[in-house]
C-alpha positions in Angstrom: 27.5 19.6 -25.5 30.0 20.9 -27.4 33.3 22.0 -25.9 33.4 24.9 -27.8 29.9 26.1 -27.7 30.0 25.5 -24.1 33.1 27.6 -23.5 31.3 30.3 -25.5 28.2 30.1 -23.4 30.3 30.2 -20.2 31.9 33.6 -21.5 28.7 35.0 -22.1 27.4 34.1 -18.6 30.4 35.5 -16.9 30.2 38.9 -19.0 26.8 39.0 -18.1 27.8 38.9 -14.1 30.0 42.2 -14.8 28.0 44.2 -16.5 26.7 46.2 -13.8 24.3 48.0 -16.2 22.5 45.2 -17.3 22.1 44.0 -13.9 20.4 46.6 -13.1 18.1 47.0 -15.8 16.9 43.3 -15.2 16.0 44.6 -11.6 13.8 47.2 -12.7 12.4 45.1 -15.8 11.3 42.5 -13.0 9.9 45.0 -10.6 7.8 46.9 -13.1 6.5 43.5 -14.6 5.5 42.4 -11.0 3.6 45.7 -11.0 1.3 43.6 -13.9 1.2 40.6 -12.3 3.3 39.6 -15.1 3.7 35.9 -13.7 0.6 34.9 -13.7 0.4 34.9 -17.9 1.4 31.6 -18.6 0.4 28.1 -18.0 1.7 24.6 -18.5 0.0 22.0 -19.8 -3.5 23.9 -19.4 -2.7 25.0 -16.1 -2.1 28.6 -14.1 2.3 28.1 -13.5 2.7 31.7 -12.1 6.5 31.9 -12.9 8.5 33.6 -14.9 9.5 32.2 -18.5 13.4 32.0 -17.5 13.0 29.9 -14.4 10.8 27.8 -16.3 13.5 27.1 -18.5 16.5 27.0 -15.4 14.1 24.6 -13.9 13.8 22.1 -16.8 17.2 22.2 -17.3 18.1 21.3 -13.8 15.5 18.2 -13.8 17.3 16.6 -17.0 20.5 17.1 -15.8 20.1 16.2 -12.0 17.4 13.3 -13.6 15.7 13.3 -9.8 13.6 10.4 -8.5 11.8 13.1 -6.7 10.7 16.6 -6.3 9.4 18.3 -3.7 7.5 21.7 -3.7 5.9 23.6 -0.7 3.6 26.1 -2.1 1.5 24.8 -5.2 -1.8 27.1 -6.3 -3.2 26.2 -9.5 -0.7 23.2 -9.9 1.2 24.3 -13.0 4.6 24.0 -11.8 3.7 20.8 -10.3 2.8 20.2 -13.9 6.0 21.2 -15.2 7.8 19.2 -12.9 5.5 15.9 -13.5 5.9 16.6 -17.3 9.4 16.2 -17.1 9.6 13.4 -15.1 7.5 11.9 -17.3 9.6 12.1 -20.8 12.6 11.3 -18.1 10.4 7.8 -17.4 11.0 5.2 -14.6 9.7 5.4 -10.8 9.5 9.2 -10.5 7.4 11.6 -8.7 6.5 15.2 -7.7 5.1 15.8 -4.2 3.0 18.6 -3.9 2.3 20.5 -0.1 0.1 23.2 0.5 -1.9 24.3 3.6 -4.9 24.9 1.0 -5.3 22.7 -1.8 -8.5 24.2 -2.9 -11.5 22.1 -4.5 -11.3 23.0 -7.9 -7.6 23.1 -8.0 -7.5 19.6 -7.0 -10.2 18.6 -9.4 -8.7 20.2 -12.3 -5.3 18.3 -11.2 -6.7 15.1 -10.8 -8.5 15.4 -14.2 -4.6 16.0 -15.7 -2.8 13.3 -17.9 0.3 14.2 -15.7 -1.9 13.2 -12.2 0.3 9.8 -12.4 3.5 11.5 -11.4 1.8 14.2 -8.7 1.4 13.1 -5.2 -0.5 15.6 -2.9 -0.3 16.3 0.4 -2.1 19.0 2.3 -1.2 21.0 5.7 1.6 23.2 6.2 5.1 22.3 4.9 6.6 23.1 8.3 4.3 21.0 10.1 6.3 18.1 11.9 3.6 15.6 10.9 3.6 17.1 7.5 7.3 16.8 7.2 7.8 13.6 8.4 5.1 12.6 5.4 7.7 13.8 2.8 10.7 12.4 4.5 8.9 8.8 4.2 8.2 8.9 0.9 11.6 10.0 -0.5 13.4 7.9 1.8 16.1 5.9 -0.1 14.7 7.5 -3.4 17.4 9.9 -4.8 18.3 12.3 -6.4 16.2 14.5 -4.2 15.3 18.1 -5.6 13.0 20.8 -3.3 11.4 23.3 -4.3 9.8 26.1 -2.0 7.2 28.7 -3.0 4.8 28.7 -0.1 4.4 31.4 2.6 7.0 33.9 1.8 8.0 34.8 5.6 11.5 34.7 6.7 10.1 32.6 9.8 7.9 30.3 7.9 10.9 30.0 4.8 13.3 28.9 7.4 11.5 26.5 9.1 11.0 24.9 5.4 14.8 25.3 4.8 15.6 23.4 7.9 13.2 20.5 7.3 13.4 20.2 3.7 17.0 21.1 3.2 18.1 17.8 4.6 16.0 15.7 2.1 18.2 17.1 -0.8 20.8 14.8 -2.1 24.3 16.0 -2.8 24.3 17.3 -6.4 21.1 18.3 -6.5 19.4 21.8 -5.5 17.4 23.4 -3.3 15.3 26.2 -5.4 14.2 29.1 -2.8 11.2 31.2 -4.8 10.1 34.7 -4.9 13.6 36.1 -2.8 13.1 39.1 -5.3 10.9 40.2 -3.0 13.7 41.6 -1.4 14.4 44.3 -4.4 10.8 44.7 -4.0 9.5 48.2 -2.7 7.2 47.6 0.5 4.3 49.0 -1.3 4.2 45.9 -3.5 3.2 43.8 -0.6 0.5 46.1 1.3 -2.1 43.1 2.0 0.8 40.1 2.2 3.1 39.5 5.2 6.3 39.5 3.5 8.4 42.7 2.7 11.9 43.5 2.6 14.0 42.2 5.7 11.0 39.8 5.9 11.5 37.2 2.9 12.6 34.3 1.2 16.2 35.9 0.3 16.7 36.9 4.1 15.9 33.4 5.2 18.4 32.1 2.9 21.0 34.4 3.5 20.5 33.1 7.1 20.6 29.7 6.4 23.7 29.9 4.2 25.6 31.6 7.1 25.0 28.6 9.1 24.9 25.5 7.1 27.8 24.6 4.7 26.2 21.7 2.7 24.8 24.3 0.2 26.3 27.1 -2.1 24.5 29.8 -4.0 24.8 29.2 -8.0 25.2 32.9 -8.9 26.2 31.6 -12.8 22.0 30.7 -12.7 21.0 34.3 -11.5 24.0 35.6 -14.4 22.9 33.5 -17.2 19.0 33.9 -16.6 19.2 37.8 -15.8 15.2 37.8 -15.0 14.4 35.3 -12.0 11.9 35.3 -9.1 15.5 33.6 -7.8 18.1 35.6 -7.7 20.2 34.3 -4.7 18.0 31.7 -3.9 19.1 28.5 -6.2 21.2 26.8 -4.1 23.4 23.5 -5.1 23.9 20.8 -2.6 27.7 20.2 -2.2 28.4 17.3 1.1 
């Protein structure tokens, strides 16, 4: 990149951080939208992704810079961010792979994914992520295979998100990131999550703020959460320092 153009963007992301205004109106934008179900607009590559636009882009720009061998993601529905993820790999080339666990991968999910030109570079496993038997599944198959990124966007629990973060976290090779998903519920008013488990002081972002009390090989990247604005992650993309 450009040192200048670079230097620019860096001011703009900083100025973005102070601006307490803006801040805030991103907060409501992204709780009214989630109102709509606003996530579940898009698709990738034919199939449901359920994100939001700017962590698609965060996300493909973390994959070409970190270039993983593998990414992991807990949590994967109708397959389109698995389908992001593969897609990249793909134009990145080489021995590269996306593994995919869910408790559930439902029938016509799985047949729609293995019908995908992308099905190469997805490997599927299903049971629950914090499963020991589950886990140790993963841990074989990145073994010796870094850079490691994980991804987790299953059951949105603090109990069940910090049993991922301490099996998964240690997979994660240093450079790389650990992506926590949906720890906006915690700006989230309870009424939001009537028929789900998961409500304020019960999330993603409170399992992570737990985690990064007690484990020092990770760091928050607040520039992401400043330069994206909107995110289903704010406080949750976490870099991988030791």
């Amino acid at each position: 990149m450009n040192p200048a153009f670079d230097a620019e963007v860096k001011a703009n992301i900083a100025a973005q951080k102070d601006d307490a205004d803006l801040q805030a109106l991103s907060r409501i934008w992204s709780r009214e939208v989630g109102r709509h179900k606003y996530t579940y607009n898009f698709t990738w590559m034919g199939r449901p992704i359920i994100q939001l636009p700017q962590d698609i882009v965060a996300m493909q720009e973390l994959i070409f810079r970190i270039q993983p061998k593998v990414i992991v993601e807990t949590g994967i529905a109708h397959g389109g961010s698995l389908v992001l993820y593969a897609s990249m790999l793909e134009l990145l080339g080489g021995d590269r792979e996306i593994i995919g666990v869910d408790v559930d991968i439902r029938a016509h999910n799985r047949a729609e994914l293995d019908a995908h030109p992308m099905r190469k570079r997805i490997h599927l496993i299903q049971g629950s992520s914090t499963a020991p038997e589950i886990v140790k599944q993963v841990e074989d198959r990145v073994a010796g295979r870094g850079p490691v990124m994980v991804c987790l966007d299953s059951n949105h629990t603090h109990e069940h998100v910090r049993g991922e973060l301490n099996a998964y976290a240690p997979m994660v090779t240093t450079g790389s990131y650990l992506v926590v998903f949906d720890t906006l519920i915690e700006e989230f008013p309870d009424e939001c999550f009537t028929n789900r488990p998961w409500k304020k002081g019960n999330s993603p972002r409170s399992a992570v703020r737990a985690f990064i009390a007690e484990n020092d090989r990770f760091e928050v990247d607040a520039d992401i959460d400043a330069k994206l604005l909107i995110t289903a992650c704010p406080g949750g993309w976490l870099r991988c320092v030791k």
